[in-house]
N, C-alpha and C positions, 0 to 999 in steps of 0.2 A: 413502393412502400417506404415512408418513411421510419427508419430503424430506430430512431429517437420516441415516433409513438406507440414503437412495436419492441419496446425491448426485449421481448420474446424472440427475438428474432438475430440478436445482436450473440456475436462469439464472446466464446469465454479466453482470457485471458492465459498463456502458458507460459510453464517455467524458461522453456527456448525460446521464446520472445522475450522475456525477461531479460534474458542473459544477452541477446543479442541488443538490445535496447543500451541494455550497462556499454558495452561497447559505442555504441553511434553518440549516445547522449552523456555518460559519466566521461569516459577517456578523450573526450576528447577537449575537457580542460575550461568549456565555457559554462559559466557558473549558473546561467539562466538555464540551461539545460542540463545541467546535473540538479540542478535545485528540481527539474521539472522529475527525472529519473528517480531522486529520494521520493518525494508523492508517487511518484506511479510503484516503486517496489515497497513503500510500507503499506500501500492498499490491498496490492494483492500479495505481502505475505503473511497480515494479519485477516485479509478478509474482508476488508473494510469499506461501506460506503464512500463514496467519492466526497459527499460535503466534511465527514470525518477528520479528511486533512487540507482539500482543497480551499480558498481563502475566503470568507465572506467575514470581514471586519474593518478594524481591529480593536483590543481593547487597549486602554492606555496603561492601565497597569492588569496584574494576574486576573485570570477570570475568574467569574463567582461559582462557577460552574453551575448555574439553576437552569438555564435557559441555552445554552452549548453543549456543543458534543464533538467539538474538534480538538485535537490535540494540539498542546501550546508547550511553549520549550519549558514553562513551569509545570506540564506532565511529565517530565523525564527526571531518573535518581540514575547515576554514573557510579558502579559499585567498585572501591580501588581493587585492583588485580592482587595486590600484597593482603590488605585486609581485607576482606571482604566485607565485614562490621563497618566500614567506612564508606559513605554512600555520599554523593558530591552534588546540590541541586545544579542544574545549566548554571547561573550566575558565579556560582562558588568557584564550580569547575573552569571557567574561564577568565576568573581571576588568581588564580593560583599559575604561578612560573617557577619553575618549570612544569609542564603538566603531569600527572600522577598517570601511570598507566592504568587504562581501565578494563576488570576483567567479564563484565557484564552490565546493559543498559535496561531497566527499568523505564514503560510508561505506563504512565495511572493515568486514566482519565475519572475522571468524578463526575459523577451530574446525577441529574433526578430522574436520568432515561431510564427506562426498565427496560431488564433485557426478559423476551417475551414474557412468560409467567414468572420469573423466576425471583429475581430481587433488581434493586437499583445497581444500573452500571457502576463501575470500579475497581473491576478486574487490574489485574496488571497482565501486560503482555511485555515478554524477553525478546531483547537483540544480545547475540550472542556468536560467540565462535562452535563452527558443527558441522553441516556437508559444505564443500567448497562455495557454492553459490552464499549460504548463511555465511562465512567466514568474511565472503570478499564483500558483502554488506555491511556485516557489523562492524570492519574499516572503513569502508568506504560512508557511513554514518558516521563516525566519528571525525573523521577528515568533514565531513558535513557542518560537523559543530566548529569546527575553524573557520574552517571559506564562508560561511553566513556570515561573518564580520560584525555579526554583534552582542549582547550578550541578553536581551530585554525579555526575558520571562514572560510579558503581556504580549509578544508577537506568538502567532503559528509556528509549526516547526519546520516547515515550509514555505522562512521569509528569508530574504537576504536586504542585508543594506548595501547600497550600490559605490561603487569607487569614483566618484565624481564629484567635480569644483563644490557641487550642491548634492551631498549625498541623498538619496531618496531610498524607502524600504520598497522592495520589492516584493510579492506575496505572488505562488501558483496558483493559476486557478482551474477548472476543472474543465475547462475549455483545450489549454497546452496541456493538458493528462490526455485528452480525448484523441487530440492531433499527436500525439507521440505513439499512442496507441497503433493510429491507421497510420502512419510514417513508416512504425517495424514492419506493421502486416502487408503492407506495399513490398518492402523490401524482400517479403517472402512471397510473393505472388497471392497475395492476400488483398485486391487492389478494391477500394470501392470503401466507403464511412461501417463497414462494419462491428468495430469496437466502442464503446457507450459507456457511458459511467458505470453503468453494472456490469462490464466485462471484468471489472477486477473481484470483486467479492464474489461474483459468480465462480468466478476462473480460481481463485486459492480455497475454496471450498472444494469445486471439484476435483483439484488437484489431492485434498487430502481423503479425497472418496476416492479415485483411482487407486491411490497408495495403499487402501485396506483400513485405512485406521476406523476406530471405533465412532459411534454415534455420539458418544458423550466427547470423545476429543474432537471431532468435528463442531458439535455444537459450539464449544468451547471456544473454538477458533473461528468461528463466524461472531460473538458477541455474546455466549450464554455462559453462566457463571457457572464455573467446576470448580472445587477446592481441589478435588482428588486430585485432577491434571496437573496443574499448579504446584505440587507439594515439592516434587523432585527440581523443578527452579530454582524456588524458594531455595532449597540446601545447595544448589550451585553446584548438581552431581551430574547432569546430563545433559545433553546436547538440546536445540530451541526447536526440532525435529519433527515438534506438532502443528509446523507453519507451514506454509506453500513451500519455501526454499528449500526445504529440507525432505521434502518429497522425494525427488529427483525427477525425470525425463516421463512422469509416468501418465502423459496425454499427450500423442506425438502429434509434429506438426502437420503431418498429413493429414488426420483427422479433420485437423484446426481448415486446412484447405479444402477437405473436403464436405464441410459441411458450408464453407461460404459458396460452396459451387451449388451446396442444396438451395441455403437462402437466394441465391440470387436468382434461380431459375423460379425459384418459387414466387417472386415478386414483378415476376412478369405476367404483362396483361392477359387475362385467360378471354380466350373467343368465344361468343355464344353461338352457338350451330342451332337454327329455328329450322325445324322441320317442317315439311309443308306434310298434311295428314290428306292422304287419299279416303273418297269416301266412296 
């Protein structure tokens, strides 16, 4: 069976693959694969459909937002850690030297999407300092915003410009999300194309279903608009905690093993046994 037209069938994404992921693909300093590891952990710790951040463009300046729904480095506000009333758009922020420390990242996406019944997309979703995994992101994001090498508002937030005689932008696409995906799940004896674009949105939702949290901060965290959830950001009193990262350990990988041992037995050919009927 192919698991692309059975996404039913495809795993969900977990916190320990995550983390193991930051290791193989952020630390190890090559910027096509940490550029690959930022799209793969803003997916799954906001929730987020793969085309949301993976590449299909570009625009030459900011978007209009009527017709997109991916995030662009002109959805992000960089709030200073000293004032917090001082909020820095991507361009601002990287033209200013020396840089301002920043105490929390704001993204708005806009667009005409509706999130189910509710109203037009526009929420904002926080990166922030919170359980160790959310801390060593919302650095490891920030270090982000330098190594992309440039500063163009109209790119994704998951483009880099390349260091070369002829520099060229480079853009993730949802293809190196997929293959980073079954890379980790190899590395854990999770061997076979098991992971799919919907392992990530699937995978930080269920994560905040394991954890206990509520209906509305889940909805909230898959793309449904809560003001209520929202409010304690806004005043910059508490940790980003209603994300995947901030879950913790709470879908273990055994599981995650043992349910690819279910798909795959299950994808084997079944024998039909014809009886011969005595009369």
């Amino acid at each position: 069976m192919n698991l692309k037209k059975a996404p039913s069938k495809s795993l969900v994404w977990i916190l320990e693959l995550n983390v193991s992921a930051r290791t193989t693909f952020w630390l190890t300093g090559n910027q096509d694969k940490q550029m690959t590891y930022i799209a793969t952990t803003l997916l799954f710790h906001f929730s987020l459909r793969i085309g949301e951040i993976a590449n299909v463009g570009p625009y030459g300046t900011a978007p209009n937002f009527l017709d997109d729904h991916r995030f662009y480095w002109c959805d992000i506000l960089l709030e200073d850690a000293t004032t917090p009333s001082v909020q820095y758009t991507f361009a601002k922020f990287k033209s200013i030297t020396p840089r301002p420390a920043i105490g929390l990242i704001f993204l708005l996406k806009n667009s005409s999407k509706t999130s189910g019944r509710i109203q037009a997309d526009g929420k904002p979703y926080f990166l922030g300092p919170g359980t160790d995994e959310e801390t060593a992101f919302f650095h490891d994001f920030l270090r982000w915003v330098e190594i992309c090498n440039h500063g163009l508002e109209g790119e994704p937030i998951c483009s880099r410009l390349s260091h070369s005689a002829k520099p060229r932008m480079k853009r993730t696409t949802s293809k190196e999300v997929v293959s980073l995906m079954n890379a980790i799940g190899a590395d854990h004896d999770i061997l076979g194309s098991h992971f799919t674009g919907k392992s990530l949105r699937g995978g930080g939702s269920s994560a905040l279903s394991a954890a206990g949290h509520s209906d509305a901060i889940m909805l909230n965290s898959v793309g449904h608009v809560s003001h209520a959830s929202n409010q304690h950001y806004q005043t910059g009193t508490a940790s980003t905690n209603h994300y995947a990262l901030g879950t913790g350990l709470t879908i273990s990988l055994l599981d995650v093993q043992r349910t690819a041992t279910i798909n795959k037995l299950n994808r084997q050919p079944k024998t039909r046994k014809h009886l011969a009927l005595s009369l």
